[in-house]
Z-matrix of the N, CA and C atoms (Angstrom, degrees):
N
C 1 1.456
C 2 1.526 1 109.11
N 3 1.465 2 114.70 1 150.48
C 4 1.627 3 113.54 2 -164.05
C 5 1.509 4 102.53 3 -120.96
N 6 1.725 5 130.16 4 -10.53
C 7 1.246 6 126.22 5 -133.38
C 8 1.751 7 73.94 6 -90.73
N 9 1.544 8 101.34 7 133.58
C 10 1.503 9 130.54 8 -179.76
C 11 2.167 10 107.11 9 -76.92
N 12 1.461 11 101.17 10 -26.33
C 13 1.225 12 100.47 11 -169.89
C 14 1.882 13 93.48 12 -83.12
N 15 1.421 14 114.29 13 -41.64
C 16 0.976 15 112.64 14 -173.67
C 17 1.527 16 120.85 15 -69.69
N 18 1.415 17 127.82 16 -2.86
C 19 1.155 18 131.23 17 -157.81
C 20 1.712 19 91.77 18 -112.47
N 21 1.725 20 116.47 19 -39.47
C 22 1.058 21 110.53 20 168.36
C 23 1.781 22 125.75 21 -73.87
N 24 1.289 23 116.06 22 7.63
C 25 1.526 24 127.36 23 174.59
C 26 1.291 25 109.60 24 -83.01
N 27 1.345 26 109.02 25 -48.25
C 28 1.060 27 118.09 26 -168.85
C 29 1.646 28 123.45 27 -87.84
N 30 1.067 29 108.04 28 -13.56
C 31 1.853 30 134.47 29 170.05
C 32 1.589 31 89.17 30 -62.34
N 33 1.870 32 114.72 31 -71.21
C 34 1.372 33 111.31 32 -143.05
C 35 1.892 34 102.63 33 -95.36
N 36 1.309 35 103.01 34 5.87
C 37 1.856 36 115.38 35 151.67
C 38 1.699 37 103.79 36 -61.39
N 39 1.510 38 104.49 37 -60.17
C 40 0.917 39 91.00 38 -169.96
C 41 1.760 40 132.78 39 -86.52
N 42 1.035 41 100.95 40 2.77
C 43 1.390 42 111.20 41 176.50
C 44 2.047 43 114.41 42 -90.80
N 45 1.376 44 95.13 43 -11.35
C 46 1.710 45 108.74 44 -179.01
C 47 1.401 46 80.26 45 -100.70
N 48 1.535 47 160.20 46 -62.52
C 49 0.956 48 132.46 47 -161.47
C 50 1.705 49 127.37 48 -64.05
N 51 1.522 50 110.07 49 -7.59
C 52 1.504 51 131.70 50 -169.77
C 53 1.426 52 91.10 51 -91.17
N 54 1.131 53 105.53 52 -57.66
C 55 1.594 54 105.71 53 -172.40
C 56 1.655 55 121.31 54 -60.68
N 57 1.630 56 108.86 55 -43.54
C 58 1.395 57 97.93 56 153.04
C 59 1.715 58 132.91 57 -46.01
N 60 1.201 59 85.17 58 -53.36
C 61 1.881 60 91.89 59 -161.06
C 62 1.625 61 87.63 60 -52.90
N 63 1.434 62 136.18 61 -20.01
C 64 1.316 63 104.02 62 -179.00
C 65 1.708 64 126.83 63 -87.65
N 66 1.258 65 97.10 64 0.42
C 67 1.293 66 114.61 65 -165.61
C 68 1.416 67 94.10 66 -96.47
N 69 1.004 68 135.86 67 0.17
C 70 1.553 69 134.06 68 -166.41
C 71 1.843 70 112.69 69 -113.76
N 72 1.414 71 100.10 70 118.62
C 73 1.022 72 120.95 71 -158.56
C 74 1.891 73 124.17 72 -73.43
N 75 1.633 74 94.13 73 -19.32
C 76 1.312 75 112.77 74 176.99
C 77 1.308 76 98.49 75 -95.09
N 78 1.777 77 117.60 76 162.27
C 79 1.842 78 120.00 77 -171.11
C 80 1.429 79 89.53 78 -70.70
N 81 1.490 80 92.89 79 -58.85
C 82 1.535 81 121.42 80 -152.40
C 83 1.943 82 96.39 81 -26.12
N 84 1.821 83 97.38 82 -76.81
C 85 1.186 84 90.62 83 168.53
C 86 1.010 85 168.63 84 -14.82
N 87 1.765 86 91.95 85 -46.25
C 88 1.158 87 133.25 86 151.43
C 89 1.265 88 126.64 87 -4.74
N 90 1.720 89 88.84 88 -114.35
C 91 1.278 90 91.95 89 162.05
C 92 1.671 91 130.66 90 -98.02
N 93 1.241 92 123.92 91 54.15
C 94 1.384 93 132.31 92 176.94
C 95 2.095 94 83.78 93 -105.82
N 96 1.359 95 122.27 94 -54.57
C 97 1.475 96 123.23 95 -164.40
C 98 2.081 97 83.56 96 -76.90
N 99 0.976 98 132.26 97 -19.49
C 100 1.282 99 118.25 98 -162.05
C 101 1.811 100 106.67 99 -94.43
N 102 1.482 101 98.98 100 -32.60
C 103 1.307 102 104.37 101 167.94
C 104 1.438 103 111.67 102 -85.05
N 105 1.422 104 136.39 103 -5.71
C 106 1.584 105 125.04 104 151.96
C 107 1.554 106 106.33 105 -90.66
N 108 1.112 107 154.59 106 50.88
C 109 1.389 108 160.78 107 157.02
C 110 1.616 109 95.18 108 -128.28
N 111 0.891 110 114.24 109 -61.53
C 112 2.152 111 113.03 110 173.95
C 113 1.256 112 100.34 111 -46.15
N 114 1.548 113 129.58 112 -61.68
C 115 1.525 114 116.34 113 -165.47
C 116 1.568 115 120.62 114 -80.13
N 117 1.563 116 105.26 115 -2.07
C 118 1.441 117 105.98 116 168.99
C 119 1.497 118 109.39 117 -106.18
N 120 1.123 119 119.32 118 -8.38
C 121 1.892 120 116.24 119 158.60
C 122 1.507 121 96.94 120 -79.32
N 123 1.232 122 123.43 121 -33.43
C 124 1.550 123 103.55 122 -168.53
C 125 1.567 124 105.94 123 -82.02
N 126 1.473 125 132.41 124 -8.98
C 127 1.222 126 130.01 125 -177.81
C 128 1.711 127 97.48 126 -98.70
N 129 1.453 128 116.16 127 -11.68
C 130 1.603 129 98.56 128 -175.48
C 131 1.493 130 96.21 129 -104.76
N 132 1.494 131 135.56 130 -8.97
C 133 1.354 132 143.39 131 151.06
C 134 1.987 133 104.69 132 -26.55
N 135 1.516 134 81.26 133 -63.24
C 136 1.783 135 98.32 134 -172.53
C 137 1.325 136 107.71 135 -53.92
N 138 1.844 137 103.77 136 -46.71
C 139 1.604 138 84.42 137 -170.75
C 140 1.113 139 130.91 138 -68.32
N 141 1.852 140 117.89 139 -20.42
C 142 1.258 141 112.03 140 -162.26
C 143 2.107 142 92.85 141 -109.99
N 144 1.485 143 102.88 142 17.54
C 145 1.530 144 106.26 143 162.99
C 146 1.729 145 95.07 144 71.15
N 147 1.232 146 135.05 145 41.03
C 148 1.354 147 137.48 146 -168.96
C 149 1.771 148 118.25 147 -110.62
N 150 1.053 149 125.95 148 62.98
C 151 1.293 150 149.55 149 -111.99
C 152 1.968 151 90.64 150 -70.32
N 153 1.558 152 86.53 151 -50.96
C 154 1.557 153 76.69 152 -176.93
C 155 1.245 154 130.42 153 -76.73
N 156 1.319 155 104.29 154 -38.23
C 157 1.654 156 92.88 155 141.62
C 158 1.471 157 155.51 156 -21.82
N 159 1.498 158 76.24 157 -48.59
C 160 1.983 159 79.88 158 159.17
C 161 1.386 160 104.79 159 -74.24
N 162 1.247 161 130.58 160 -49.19
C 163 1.373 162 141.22 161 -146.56
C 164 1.641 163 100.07 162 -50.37
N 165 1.623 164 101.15 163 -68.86
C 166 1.532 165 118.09 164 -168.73
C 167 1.549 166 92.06 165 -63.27
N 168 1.258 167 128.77 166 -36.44
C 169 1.621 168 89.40 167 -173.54
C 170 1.554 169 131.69 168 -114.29
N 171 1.445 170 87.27 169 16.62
C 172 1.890 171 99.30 170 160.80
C 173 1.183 172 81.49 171 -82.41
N 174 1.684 173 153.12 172 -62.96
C 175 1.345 174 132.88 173 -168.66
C 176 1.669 175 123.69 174 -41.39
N 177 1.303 176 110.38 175 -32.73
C 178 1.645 177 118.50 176 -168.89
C 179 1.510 178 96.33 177 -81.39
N 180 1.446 179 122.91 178 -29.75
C 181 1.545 180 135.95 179 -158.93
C 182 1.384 181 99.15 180 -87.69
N 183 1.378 182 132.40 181 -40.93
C 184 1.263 183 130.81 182 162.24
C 185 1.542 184 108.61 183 -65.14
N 186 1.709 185 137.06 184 -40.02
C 187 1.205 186 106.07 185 -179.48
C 188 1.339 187 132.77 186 -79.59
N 189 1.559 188 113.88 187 -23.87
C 190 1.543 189 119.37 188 159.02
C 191 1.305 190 109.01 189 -61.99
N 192 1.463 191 156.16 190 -26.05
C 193 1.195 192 153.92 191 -175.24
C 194 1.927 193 104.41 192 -69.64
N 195 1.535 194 92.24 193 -59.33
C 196 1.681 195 106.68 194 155.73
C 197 1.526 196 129.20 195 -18.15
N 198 1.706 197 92.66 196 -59.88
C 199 1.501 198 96.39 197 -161.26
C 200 1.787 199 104.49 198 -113.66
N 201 1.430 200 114.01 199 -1.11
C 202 1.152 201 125.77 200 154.71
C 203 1.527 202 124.84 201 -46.16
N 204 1.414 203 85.02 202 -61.91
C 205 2.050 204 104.91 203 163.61
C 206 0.768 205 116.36 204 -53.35
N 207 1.248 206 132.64 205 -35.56
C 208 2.026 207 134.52 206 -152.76
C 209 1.860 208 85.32 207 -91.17
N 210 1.303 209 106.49 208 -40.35
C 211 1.821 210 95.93 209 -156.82
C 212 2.173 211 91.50 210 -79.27
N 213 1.398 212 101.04 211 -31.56
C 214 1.827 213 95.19 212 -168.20
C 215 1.847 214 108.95 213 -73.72
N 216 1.534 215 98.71 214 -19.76
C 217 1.572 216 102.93 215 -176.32
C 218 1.952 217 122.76 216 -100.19
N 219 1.538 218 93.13 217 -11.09
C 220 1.275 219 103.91 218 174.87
C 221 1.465 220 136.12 219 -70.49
N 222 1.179 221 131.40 220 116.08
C 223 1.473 222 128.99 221 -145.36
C 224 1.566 223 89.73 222 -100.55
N 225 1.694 224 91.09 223 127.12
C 226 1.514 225 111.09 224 -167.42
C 227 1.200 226 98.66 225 -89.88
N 228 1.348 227 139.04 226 143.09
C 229 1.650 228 151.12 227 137.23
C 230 1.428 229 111.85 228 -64.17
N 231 1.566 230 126.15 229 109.34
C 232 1.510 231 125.46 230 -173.90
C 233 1.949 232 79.75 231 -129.30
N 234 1.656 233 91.62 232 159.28
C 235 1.269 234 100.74 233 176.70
C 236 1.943 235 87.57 234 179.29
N 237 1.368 236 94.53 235 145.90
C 238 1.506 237 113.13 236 -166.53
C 239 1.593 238 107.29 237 -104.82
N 240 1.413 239 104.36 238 140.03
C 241 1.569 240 108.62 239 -173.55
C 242 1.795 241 123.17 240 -125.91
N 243 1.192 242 106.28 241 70.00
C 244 1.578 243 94.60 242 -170.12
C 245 1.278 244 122.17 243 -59.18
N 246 1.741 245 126.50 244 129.73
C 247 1.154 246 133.82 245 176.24
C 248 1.070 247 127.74 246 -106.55
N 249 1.505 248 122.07 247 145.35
C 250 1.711 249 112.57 248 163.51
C 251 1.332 250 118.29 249 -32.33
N 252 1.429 251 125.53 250 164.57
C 253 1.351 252 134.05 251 168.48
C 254 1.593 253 103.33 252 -102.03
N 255 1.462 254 110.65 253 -22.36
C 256 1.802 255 94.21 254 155.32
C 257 1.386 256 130.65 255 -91.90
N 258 1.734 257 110.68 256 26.85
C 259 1.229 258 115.70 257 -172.66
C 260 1.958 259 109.38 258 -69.64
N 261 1.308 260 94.12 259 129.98
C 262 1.847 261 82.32 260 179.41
C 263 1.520 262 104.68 261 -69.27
N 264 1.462 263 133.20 262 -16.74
C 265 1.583 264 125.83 263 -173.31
C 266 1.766 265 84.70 264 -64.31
N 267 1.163 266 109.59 265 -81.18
C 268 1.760 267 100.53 266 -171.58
C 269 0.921 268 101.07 267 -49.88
N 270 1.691 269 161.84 268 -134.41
C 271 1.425 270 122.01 269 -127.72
C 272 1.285 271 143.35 270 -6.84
N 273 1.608 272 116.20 271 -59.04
C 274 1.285 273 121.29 272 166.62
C 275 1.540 274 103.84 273 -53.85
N 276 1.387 275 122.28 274 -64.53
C 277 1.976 276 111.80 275 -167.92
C 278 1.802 277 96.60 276 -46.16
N 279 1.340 278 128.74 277 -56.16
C 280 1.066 279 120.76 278 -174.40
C 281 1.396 280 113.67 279 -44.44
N 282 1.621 281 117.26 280 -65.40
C 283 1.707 282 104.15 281 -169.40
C 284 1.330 283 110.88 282 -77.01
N 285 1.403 284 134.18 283 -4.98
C 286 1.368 285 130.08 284 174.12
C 287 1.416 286 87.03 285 -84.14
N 288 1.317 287 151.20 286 -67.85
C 289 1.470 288 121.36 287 -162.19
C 290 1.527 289 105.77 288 -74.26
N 291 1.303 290 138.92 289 5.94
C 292 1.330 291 114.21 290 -146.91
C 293 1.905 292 120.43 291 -81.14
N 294 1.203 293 122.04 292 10.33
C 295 1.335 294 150.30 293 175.34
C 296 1.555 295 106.80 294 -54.06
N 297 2.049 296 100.35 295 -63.76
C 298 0.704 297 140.51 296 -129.72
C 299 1.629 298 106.49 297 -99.21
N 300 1.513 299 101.04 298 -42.62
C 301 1.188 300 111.89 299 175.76
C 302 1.731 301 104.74 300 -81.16
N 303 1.378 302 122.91 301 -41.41
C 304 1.079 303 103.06 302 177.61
C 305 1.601 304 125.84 303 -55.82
N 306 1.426 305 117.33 304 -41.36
C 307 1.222 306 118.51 305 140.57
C 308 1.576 307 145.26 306 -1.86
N 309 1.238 308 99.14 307 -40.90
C 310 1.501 309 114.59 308 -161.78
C 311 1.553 310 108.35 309 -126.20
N 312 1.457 311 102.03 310 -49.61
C 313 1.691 312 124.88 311 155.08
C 314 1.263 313 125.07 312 -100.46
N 315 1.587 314 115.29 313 71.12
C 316 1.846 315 98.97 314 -167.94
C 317 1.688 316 95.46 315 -74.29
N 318 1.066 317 136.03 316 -17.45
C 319 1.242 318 106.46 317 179.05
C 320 1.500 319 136.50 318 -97.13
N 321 1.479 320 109.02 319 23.31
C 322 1.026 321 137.00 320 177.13
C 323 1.305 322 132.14 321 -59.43
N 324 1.184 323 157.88 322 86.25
C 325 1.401 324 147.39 323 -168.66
C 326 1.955 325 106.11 324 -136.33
N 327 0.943 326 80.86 325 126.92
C 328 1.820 327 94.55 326 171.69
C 329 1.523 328 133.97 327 -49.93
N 330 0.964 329 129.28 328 70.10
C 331 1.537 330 132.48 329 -176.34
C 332 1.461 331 115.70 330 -90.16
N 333 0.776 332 122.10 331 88.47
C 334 1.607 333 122.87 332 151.10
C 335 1.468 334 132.65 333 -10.55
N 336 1.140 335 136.51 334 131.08
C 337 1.433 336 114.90 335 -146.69
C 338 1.827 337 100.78 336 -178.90
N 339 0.949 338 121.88 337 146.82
C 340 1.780 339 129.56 338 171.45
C 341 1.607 340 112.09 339 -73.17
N 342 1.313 341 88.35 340 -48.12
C 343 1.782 342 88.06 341 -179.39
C 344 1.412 343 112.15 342 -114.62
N 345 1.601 344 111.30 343 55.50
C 346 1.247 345 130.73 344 165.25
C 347 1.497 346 107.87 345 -83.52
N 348 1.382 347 134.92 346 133.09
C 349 1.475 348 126.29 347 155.93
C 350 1.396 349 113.76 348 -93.19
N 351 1.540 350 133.69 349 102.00
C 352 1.576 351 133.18 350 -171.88
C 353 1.632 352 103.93 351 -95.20
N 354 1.071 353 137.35 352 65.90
C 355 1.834 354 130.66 353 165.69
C 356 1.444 355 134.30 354 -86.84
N 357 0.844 356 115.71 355 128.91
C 358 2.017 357 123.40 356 -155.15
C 359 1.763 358 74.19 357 -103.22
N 360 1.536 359 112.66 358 138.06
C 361 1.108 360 143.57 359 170.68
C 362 1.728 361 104.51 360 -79.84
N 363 1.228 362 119.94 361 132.96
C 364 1.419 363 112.81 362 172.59
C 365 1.496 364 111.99 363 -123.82
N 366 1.699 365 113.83 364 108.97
C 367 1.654 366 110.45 365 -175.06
C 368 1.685 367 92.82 366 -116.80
N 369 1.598 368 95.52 367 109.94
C 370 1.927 369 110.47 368 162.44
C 371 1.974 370 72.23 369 85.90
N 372 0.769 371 148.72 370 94.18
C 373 1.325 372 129.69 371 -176.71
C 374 1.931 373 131.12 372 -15.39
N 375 1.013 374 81.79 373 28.43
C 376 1.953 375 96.82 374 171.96
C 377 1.871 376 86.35 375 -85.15
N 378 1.562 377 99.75 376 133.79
C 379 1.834 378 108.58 377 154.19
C 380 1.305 379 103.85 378 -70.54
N 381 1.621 380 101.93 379 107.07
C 382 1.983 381 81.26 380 170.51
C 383 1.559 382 97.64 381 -128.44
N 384 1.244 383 111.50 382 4.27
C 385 2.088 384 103.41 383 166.52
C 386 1.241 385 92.12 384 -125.82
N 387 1.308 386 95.91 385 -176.70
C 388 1.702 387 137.63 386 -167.58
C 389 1.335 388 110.17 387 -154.11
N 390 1.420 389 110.35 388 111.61
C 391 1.642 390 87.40 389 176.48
C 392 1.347 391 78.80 390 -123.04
N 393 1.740 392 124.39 391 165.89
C 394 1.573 393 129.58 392 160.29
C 395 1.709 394 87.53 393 -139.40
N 396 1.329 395 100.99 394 154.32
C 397 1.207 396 115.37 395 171.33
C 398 1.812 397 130.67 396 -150.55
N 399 0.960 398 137.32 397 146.35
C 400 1.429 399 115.59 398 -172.49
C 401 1.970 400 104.01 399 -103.31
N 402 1.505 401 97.61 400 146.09
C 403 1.937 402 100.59 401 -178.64
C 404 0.806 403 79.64 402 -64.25
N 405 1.447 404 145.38 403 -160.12
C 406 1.419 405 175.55 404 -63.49
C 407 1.626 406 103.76 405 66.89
N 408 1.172 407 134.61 406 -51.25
C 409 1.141 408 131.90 407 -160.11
C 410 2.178 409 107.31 408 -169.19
N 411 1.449 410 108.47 409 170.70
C 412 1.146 411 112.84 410 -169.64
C 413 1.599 412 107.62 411 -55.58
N 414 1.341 413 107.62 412 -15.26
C 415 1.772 414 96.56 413 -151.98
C 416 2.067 415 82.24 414 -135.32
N 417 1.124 416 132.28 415 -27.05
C 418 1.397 417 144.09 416 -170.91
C 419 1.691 418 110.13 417 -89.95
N 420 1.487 419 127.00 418 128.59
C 421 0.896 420 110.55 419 168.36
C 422 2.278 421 99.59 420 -140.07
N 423 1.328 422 93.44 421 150.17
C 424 1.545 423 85.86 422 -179.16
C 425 1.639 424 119.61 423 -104.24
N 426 1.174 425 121.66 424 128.41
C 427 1.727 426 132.76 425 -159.90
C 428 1.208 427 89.78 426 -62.18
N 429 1.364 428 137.00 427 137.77
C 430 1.397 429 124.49 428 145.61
C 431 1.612 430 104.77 429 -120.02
N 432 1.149 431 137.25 430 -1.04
C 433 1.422 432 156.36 431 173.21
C 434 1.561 433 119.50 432 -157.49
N 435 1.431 434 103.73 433 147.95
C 436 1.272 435 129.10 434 166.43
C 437 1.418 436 123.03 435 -170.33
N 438 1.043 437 111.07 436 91.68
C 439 1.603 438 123.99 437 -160.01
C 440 1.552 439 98.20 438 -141.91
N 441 1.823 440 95.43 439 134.32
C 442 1.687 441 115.17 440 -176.11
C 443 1.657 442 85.86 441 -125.56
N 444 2.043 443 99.74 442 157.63
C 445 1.151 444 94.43 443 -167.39
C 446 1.744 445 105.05 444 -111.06
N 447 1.385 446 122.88 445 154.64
C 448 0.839 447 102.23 446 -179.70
C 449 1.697 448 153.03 447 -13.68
N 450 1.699 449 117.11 448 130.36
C 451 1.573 450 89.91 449 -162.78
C 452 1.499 451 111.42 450 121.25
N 453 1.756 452 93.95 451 -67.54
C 454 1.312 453 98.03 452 -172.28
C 455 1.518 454 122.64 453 -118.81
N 456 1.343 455 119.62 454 51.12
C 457 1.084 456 133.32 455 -176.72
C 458 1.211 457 120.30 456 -108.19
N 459 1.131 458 128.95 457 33.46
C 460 1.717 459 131.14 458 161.89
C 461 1.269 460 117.69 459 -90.18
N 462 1.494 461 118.60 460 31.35
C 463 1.403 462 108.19 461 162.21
C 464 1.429 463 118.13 462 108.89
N 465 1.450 464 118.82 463 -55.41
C 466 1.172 465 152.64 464 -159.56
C 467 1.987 466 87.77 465 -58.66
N 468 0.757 467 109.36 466 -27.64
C 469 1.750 468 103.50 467 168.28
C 470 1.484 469 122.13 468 -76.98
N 471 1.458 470 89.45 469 -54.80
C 472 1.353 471 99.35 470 167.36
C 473 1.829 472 124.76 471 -55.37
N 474 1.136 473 112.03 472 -33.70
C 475 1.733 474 114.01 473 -167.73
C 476 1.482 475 85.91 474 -82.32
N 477 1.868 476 133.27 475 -36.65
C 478 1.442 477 130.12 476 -162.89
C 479 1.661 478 96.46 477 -72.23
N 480 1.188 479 118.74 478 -33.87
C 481 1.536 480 110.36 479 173.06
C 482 1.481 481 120.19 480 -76.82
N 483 0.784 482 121.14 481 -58.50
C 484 1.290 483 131.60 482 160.31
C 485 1.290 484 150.19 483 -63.18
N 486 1.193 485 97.19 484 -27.88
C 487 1.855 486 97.62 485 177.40
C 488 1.376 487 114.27 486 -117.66
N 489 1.728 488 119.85 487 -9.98
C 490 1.225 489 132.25 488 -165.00
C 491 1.867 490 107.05 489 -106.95
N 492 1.497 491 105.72 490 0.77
C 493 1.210 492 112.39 491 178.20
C 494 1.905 493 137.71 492 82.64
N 495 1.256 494 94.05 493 6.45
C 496 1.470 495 120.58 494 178.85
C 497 1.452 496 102.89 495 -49.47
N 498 1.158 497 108.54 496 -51.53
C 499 1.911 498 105.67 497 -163.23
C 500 1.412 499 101.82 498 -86.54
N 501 1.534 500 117.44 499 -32.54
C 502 1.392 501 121.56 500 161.30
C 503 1.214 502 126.04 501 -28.71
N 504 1.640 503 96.02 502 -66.78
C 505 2.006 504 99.94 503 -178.60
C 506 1.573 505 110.72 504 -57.92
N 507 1.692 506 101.08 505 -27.61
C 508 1.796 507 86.79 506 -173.46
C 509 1.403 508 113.04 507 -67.86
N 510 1.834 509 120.68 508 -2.12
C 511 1.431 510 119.34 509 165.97
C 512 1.544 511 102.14 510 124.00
N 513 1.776 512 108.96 511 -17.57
C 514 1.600 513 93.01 512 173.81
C 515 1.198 514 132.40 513 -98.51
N 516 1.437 515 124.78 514 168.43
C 517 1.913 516 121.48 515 -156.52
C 518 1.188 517 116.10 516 -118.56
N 519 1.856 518 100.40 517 1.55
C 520 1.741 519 98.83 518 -172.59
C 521 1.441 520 96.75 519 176.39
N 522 1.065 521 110.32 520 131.59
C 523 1.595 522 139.82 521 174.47
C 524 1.749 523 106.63 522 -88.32
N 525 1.780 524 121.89 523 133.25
C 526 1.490 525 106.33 524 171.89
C 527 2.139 526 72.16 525 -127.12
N 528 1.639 527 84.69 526 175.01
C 529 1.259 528 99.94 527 150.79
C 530 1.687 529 113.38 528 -168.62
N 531 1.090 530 124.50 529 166.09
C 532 1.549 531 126.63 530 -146.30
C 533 1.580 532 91.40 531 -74.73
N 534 1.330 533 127.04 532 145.43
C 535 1.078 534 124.50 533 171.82
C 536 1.998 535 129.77 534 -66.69
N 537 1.514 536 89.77 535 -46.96
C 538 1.840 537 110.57 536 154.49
C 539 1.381 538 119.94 537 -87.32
N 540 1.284 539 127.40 538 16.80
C 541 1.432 540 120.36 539 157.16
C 542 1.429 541 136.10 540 -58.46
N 543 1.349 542 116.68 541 -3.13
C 544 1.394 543 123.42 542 -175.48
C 545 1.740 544 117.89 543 97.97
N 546 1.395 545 90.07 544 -1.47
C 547 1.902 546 89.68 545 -166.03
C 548 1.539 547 105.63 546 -79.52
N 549 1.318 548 96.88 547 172.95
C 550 1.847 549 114.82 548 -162.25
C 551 1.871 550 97.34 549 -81.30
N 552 1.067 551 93.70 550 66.77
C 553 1.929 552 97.40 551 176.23
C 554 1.305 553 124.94 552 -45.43
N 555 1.583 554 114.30 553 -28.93
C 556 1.065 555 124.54 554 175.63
C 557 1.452 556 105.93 555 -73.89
N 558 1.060 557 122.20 556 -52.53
C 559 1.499 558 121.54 557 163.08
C 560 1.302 559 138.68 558 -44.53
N 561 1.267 560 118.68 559 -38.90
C 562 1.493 561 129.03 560 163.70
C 563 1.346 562 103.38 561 -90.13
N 564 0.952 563 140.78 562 0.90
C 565 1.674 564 135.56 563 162.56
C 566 1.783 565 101.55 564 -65.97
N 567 1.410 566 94.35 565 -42.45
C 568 1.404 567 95.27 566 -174.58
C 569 1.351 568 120.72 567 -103.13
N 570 1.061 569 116.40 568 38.76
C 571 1.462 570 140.85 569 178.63
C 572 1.872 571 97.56 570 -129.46
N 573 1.083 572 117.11 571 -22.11
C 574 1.761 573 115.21 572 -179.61
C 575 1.383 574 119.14 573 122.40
N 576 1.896 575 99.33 574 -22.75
C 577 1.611 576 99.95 575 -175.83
C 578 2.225 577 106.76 576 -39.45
N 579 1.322 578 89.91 577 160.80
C 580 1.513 579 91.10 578 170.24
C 581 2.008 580 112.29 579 -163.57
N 582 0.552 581 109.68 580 168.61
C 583 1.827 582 105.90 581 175.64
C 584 1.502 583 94.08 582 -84.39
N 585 1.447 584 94.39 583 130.38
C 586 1.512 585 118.60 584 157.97
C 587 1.757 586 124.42 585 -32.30
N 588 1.231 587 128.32 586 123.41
C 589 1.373 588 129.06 587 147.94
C 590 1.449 589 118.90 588 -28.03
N 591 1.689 590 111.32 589 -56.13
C 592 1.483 591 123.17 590 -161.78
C 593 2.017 592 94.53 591 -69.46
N 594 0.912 593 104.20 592 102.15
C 595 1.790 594 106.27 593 -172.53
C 596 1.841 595 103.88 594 -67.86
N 597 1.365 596 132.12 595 -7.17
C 598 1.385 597 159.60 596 109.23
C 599 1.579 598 96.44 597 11.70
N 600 1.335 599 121.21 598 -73.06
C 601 1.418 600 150.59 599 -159.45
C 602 1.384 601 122.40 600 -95.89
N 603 1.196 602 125.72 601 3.65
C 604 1.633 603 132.71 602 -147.65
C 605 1.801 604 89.46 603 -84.71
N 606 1.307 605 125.06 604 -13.88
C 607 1.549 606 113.39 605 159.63
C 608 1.404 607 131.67 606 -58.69
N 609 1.492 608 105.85 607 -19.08
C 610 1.869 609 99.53 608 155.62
C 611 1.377 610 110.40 609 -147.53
N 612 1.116 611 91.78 610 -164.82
C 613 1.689 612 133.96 611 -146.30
C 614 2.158 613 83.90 612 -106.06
N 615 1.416 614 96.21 613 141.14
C 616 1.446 615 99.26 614 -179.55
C 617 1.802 616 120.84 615 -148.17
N 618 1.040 617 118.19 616 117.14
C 619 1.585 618 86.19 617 179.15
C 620 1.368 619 104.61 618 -130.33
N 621 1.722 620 145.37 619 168.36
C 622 0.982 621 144.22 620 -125.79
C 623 2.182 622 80.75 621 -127.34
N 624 1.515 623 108.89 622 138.74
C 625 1.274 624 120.72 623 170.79
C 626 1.531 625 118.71 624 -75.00
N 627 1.789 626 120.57 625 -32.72
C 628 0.943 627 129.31 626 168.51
C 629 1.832 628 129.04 627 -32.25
N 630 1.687 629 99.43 628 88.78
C 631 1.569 630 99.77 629 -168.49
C 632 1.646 631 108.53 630 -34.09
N 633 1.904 632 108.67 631 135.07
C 634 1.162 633 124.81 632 165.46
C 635 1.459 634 94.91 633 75.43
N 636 1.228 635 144.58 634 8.30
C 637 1.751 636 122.36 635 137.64
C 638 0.689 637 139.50 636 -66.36
């Protein structure tokens, strides 16, 4: 193919997809957007017959493919750590992320409390979540956080709390959280949260603890 407009589309596709993947804060992302910027330099290599071009980036396309696998097939060690609320490690995680979380949780603020649940997520033993939550009741507890820190935000925290039965064994059956509280809705949408049946309740977001619901 010779078309000059088409050869330059496909050059500056692939040079916006390079430039993302570096800006992207998750691996995964990483290189999944980094290995579609390699395979579209290596297809605009072809078009304009640019040999090394292809060369180097079927090479880059095989190593994100490489290490793509290693991160989707690698069996993670998670294990949950409940902490004091006068622990100085949480303070510090709090004001070192606190930018960040407001960001994500603007309505978030730290209160101290008896029937607070405070547990630091442990992935490979790195702290990389935070969840806090309030009891409400024996079997009810209310989200007021859930924040992973850069890196480790594909979920994989979220499904270990939630879908794998962790909060379950501690005895509870269902998570709510306020619907206008500031929380990442889009995020717990995709975790299962959903609005209540009981139209009573239509102020939050709810999802069931029962492993695999």
């Amino acid at each position: 193919m010779s078309d000059p407009a088409l050869h330059l589309f496909v050059g500056y596709l692939g040079s916006a997809l390079v430039v993302t993947s570096l800006a992207m804060r998750s691996i995964v992302r990483l290189r999944i957007v980094g290995l579609a910027g390699a395979l579209t330099f290596t297809v605009y290599g072809v078009l304009i017959t640019a040999w090394p071009v292809v060369l180097t980036n079927a090479v880059i396309l095989l190593i994100h493919s490489h290490f793509l696998r290693e991160i989707l097939i690698a069996k993670e060690y998670f294990r949950v750590l409940e902490v004091r609320q006068e622990s100085q490690y949480l303070k510090y995680f709090l004001e070192s992320h606190r930018d960040e979380i407001q960001s994500i949780w603007s309505g978030f603020s730290f209160q101290p409390s008896p029937r607070l649940l405070t547990l630091f997520v442990l992935r490979d033993l790195v702290p990389a979540g935070l969840f806090i939550a309030e009891i409400e009741d024996e079997e009810t507890i209310r989200l007021q956080l859930d924040f992973a820190i850069p890196g480790y935000r594909d979920f994989k925290i979220g499904n270990y709390l939630y879908e794998r039965g962790t909060l379950f064994e501690r005895g509870f059956r269902r998570v709510i959280v306020e619907a206008g509280s500031g929380a990442d809705e889009k995020y717990l949408r995709r975790l299962g949260f959903r609005r209540p049946v009981n139209p009573g309740r239509r102020d939050v977001l709810e999802r069931s603890l029962e492993p695999g619901s």
